[in-house]
N, C-alpha and C positions, 0 to 999 in steps of 0.2 A: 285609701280612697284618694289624698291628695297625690297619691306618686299614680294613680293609674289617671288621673285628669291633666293631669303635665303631660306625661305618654301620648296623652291623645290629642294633647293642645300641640306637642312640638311637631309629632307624625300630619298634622293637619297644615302645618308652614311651610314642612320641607319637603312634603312628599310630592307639591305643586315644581320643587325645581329640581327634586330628583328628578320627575314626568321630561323638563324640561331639557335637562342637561340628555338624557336618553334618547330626546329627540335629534340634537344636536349633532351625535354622531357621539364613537368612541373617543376615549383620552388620547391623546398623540405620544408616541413611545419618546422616551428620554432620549435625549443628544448620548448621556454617555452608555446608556446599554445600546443602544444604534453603533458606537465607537468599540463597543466589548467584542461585537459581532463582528462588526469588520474586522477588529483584531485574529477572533482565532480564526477568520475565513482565512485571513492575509498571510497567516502561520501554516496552512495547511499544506502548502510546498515542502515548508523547511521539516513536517511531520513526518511527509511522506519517504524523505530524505533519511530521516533518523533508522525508520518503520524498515527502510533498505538494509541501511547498516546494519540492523540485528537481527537482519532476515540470512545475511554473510554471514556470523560471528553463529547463527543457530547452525549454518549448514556444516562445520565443523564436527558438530555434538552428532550428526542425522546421519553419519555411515557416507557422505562426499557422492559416491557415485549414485545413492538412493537416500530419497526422504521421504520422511513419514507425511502421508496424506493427512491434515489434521494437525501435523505437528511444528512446531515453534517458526521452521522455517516459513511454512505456505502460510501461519496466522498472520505472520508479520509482515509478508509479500503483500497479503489481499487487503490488509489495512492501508498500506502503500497506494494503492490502485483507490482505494475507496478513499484516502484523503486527496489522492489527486482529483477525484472527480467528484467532491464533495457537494458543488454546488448544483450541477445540475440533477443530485442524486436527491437532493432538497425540493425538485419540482415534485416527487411523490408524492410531496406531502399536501397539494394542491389537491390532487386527485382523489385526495383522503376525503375534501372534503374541509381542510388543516388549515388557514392560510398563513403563507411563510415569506412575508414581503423583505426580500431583503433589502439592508438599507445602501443610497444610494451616494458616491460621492466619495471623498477619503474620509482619512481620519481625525474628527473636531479637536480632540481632544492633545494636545502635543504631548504630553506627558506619555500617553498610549501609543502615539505614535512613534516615539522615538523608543518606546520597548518592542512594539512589533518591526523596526528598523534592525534595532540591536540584536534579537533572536535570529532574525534570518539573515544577518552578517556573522552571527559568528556561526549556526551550522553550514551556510555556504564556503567559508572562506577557515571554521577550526576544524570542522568535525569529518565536510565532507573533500576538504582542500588538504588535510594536513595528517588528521586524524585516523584517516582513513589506509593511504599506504602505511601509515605505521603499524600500525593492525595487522594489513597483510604482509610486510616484511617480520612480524612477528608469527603468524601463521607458518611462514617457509620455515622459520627457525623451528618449529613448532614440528613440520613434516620430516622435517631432519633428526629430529631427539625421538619421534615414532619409528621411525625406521629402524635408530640403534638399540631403539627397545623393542625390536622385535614387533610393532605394530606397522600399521600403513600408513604410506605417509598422505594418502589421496583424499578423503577428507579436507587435512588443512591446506593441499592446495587448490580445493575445491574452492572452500571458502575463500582464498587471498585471490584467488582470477575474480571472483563474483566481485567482493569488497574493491578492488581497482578498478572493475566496470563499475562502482554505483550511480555513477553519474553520466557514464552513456546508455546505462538502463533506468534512469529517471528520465531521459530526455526521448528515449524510445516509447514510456509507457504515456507523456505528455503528447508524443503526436498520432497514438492511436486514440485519445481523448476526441470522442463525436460530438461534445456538448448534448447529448440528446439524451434523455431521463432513463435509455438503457445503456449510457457510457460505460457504467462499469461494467457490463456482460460484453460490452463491445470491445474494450481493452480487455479483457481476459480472452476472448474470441482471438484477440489477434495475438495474443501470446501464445496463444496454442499452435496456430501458424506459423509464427515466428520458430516455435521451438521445434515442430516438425520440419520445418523447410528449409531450415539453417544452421539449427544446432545439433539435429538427429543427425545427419549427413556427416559432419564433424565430427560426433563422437563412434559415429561407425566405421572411419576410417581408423581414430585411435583404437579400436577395438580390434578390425584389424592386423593395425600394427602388434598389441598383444598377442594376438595368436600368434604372430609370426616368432614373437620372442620366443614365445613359451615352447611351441614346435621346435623350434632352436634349441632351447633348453630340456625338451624331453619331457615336455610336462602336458596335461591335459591343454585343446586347441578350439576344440571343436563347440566348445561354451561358446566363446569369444568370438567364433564364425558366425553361428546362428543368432546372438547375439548384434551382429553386426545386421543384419540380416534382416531382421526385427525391427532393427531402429531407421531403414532406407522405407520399410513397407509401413511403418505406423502409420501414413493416412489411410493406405489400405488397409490395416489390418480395423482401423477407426469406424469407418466406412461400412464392413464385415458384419460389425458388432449394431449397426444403425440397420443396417440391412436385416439383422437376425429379427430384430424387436419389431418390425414395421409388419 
């Protein structure tokens, strides 16, 4: 009896400036989770950076001239694309309905700042400055000990060209970056282009060139023709397939 009349005594004092405080508006988020955020936003360069590198080191495992849709390589590409364009992939959540105010300003906190400092100096200047051709001169050594074992050696030099470009294909996937809430379809868009309009051409010529060896050699040709063939018409053949469904 006396514990339910304290109950009702306290709910009776406080519940005037709970009324109150509700009025007021919400609580103001903390300086250091406001600091946490801008942390891993600050980090999401040096992720995307990492997300590259083991995107290179998977295409070794993926058979070089073909990857598996799904598989280690393209997971860790499209995490790549999604941490570069992280922030404006966050305005979704506006339209959820969500609100995602991010905070504004650097970082309060110096302690956090000189960790978000330190991480993205050493994957700029260990991982993706250092780290990274040694991988791929391990890769070459890698395509050379496949060869004497009777494997191929195209794989690991697949991967050691990718891993030496990683940082002119972080700097390409940054300026297909539209800031607009479909950036990441927009930087994948333009990788598709990219890859038909620059890279197909190139590897059709290398293809090419195989046929010519292997007709040299006396071996089947006419793969590597059509082949070749295939890879000059993919936006046509892109096109075909848009055309069939419509």
């Amino acid at each position: 009896m006396n514990q339910a009349a304290c109950q009702s005594s306290l709910r009776f004092h406080f519940e005037p400036l709970c009324r109150r405080e509700r009025k007021q508006g919400a609580m103001a988020v903390p300086q250091l989770l406001n600091d946490i955020i801008q942390v891993l936003l600050q980090l999401a360069p040096a992720a995307s950076l990492v997300a590259m590198v083991l995107a290179g080191i998977s295409l070794s495992r993926e058979g070089g001239t073909t990857f598996l849709i799904g598989g280690s390589f393209t997971k860790w590409m499209f995490w790549a694309i999604v941490f570069v364009t992280i922030g404006p992939l966050l305005g979704w959540f506006t339209s959820f309905g969500v609100a995602t105010p991010l905070p504004a300003g650097g970082i309060g906190n110096s302690w956090l700042g000189s960790f978000e400092s330190d991480v993205s100096n050493f994957v700029t200047t260990f991982v993706a400055g250092r780290m990274v051709t040694t991988l791929a001169a391990y890769f070459v050594l890698r395509s050379i000990l496949d060869s004497a074992s009777g494997g191929h050696p195209l794989p690991s030099i697949v991967a050691a060209m990718f891993l030496l470009g990683t940082q002119t294909t972080y700097s390409l996937i940054q300026s297909y970056n539209t800031g607009t809430q479909f950036a990441t379809a927009d930087v994948l868009d333009s990788l598709w282009n990219y890859l038909a309009g620059t890279i197909m051409p190139i590897a059709a010529g290398l293809a090419i060139i195989g046929a010519i060896i292997n007709f040299a050699a006396r071996r089947p040709a006419m793969r590597l023709v059509a082949v070749a063939l295939a890879m000059l018409c993919i936006s046509g053949i892109w096109k075909l397939v848009l055309s069939m469904e419509a």
